[in-house]
N, C-alpha and C positions, 0 to 999 in steps of 0.2 A: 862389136864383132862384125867381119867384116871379107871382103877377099877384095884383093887387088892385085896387082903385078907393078905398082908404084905404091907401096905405103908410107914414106915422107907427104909425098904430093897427095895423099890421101889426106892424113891427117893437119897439114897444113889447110885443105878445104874445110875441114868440119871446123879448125880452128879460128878460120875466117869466117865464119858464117855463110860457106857458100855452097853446106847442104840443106836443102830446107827441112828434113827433119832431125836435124841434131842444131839448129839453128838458136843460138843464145843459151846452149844449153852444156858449155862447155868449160875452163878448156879440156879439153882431150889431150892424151896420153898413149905412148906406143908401150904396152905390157905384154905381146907376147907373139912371136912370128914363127908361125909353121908353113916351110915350103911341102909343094906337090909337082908331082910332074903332071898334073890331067888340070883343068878348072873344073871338070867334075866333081873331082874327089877335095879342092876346096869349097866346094858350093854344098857338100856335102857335109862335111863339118859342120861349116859355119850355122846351118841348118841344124844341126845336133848341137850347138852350143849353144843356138837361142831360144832350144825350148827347154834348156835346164832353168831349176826353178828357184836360183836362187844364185847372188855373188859368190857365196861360197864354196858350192857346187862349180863353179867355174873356176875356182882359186883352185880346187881340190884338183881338179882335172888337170888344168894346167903342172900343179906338182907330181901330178899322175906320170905327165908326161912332159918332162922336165927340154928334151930336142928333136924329141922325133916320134910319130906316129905309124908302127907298120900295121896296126889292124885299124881303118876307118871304123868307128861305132855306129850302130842302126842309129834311126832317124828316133828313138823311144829310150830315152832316157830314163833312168832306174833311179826312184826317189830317196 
């Protein structure tokens, strides 16, 4: 989980070992791409995606919202 505005050349780094905390610990995989117009409101997500508590919970989300996001979710994810 992630934000960038290059995600090939993203995941091409984590896949070469040339982030150190995803480092030997891959490969990695592109599963699922939500554009924004702000880096806020991806920094925002992404912050909402990585305190859910479980793959699932991310799967579900993701089917929630199968191409597009109009309401950003608080930072407090619902168990």
């Amino acid at each position: 989980i992630g934000q960038t505005n290059q995600p090939a050349e993203r995941i091409w780094r984590h896949n070469t070992n040339r982030v150190k905390a995803t480092r030997n610990k891959g490969p990695w995989l592109l599963f699922k791409i939500y554009f924004f117009p702000t880096r806020a409101q991806a920094v925002q997500l992404e912050r909402y995606l990585k305190r859910l508590k479980s793959p699932k919970a991310l799967i579900r989300f993701v089917l929630q919202h199968p191409t597009s996001i109009q309401n950003l979710p608080d930072n407090s994810p619902s168990p």
